[in-house]
C-alpha positions as CSV (number, residue, x, y, z in Angstrom):
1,X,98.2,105.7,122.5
2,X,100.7,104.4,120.3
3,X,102.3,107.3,118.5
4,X,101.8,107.5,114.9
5,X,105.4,108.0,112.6
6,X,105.3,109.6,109.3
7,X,108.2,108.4,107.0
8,X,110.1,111.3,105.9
9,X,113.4,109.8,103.9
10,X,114.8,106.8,102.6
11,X,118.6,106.2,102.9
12,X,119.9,105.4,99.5
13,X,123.3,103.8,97.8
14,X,126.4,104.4,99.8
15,X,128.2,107.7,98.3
16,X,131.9,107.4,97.9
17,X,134.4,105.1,100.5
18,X,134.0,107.1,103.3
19,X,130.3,106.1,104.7
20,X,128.3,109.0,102.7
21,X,124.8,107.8,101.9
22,X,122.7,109.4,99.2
23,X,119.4,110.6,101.4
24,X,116.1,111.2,99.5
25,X,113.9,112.7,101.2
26,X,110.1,112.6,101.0
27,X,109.6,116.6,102.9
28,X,109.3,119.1,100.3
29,X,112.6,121.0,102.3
30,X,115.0,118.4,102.7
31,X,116.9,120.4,105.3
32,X,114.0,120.0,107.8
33,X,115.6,116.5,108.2
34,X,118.2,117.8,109.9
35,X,116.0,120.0,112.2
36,X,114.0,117.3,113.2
37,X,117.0,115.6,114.9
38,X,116.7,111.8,115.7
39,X,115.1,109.7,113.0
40,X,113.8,106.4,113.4
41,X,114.5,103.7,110.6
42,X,112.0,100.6,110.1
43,X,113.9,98.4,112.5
44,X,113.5,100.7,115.4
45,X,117.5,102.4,115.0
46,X,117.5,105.8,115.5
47,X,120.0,108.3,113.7
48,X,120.7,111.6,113.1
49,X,121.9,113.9,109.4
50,X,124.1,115.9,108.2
51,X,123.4,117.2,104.6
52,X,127.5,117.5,103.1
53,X,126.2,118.2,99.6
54,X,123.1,117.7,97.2
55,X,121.1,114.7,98.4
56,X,124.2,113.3,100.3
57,X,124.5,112.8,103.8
58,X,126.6,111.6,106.7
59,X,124.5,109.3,109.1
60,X,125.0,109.3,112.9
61,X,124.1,106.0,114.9
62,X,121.9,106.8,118.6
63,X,125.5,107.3,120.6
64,X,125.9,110.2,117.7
65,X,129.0,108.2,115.9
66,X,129.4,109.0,112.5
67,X,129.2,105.8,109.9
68,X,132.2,105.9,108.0
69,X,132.7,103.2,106.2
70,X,131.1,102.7,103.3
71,X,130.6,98.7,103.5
72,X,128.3,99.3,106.7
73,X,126.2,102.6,104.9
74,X,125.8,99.9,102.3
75,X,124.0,97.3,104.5
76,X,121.2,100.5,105.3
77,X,120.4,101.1,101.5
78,X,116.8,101.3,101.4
79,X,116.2,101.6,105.3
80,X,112.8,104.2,105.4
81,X,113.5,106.8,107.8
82,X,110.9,108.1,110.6
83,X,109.8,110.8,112.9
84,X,106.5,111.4,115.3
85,X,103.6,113.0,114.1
86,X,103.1,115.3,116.6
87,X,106.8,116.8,115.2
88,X,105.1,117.8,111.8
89,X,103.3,121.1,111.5
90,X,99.5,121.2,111.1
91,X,98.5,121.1,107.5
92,X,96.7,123.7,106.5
93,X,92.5,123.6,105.4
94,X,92.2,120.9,103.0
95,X,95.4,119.7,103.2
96,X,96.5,116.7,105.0
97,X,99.4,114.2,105.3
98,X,99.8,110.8,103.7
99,X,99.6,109.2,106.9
100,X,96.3,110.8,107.6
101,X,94.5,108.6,104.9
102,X,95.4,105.4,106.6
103,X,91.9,104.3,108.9
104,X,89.7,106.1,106.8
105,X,86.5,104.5,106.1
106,X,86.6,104.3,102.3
107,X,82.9,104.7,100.8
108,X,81.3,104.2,97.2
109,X,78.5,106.6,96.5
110,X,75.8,104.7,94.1
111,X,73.8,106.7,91.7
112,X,70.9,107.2,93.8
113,X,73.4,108.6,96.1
114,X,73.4,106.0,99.2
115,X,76.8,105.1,100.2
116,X,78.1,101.6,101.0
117,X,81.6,101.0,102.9
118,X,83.6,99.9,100.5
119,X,86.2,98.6,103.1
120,X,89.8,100.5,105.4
121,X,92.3,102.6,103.7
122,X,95.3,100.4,105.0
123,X,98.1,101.4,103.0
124,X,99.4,104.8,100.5
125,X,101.5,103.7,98.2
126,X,104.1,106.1,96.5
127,X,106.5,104.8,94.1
128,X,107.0,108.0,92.1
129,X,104.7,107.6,89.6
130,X,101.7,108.3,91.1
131,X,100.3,107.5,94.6
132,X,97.5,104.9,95.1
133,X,95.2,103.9,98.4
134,X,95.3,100.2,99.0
135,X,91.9,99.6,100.7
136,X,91.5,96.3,103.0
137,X,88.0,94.8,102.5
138,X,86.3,92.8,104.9
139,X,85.6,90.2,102.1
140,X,87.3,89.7,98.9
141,X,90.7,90.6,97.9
142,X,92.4,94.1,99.0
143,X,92.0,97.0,96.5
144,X,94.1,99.4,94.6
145,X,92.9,102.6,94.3
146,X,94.7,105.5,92.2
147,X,94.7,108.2,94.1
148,X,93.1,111.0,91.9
149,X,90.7,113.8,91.7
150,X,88.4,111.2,89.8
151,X,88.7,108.1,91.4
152,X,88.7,110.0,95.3
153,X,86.6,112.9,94.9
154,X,85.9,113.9,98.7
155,X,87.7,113.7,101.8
156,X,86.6,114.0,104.8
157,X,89.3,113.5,107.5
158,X,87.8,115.0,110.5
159,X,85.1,112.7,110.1
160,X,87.0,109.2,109.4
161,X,86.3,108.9,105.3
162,X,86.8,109.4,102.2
163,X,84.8,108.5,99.1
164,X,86.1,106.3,96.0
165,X,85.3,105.6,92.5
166,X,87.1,102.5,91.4
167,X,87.8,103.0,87.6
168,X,86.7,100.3,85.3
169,X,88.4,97.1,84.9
170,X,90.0,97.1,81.2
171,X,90.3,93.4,79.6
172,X,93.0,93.2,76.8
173,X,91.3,90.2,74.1
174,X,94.0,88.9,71.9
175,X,93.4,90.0,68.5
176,X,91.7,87.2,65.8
177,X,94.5,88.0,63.0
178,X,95.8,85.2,61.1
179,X,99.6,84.7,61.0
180,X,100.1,85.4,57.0
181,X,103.6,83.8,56.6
């Protein structure tokens, strides 16, 4: 079984000339990235933190050399940072991580309350703003759910779904006013 990483930090802009890196992390401590030790980045590097101040860091390559310079922090701007699964602690009931969602069945409940698969959660997309389920259908175009309280009601992890209702479509008509110059 392939083990499942959870991305826990992104390295950011290069901090000063001497190889710091702002570090955002996406763990609601950010020291824990220091406690989990290695940390995988999306190209399969591993590295290891030190937090010097704030959100800025000092990375260490796998041979635990410190990046110093800050032309070669620079080229990792925007790297995603990872560790197993299996390093996280449990959630607690009715909680559950990100990565969690992705393989759920995703299900629409009609009104007379039979459910049809609606298609694969496949991707959770936070930016910031808000977080929203990209769902992979086995016909048609991918979807983009926001993930809410309204548009996913229930979920069921233990069981493989969760249960969506896509809001409307919204179509913006120009408006039929004359130019009066």
């Amino acid at each position: 079984m392939k083990t499942q990483l959870v991305h826990i930090g992104t390295i950011g802009k290069p901090h000063g000339v001497r190889g710091l890196v702002h570090l955002h992390p996406c763990v609601e401590n950010p020291k824990d990235l220091e406690k989990y030790g290695e940390l995988v980045d999306d190209r399969g590097e591993r590295w290891t933190i030190s937090w010097q101040s704030g959100k800025v860091a000092a990375l260490y390559d796998s041979q635990k050399k410190r990046i110093d310079d800050r032309n070669a922090v620079e080229k990792l701007t925007n790297r995603k940072l990872y560790i197993p699964r299996n390093l996280l602690p449990e959630p607690e009931e009715e909680e559950f991580y990100f990565n969690d969602l992705i393989g759920l069945q995703a299900k629409i409940r009609h009104d007379d309350q039979s459910e049809e698969l609606f298609g694969t959660v496949h991707i959770v997309h936070d930016y910031g703003a808000g977080v929203s389920l990209e769902i992979k259908r086995d016909q048609g175009e991918n979807a983009l759910i926001p993930f809410t309280k309204i548009c996913v009601p229930e979920i069921d992890i233990k069981s493989g779904w969760l249960l969506i209702c896509p809001p409307n479509e919204v179509e913006v008509r120009p408006s039929n006013t004359k130019d009066q110059s």
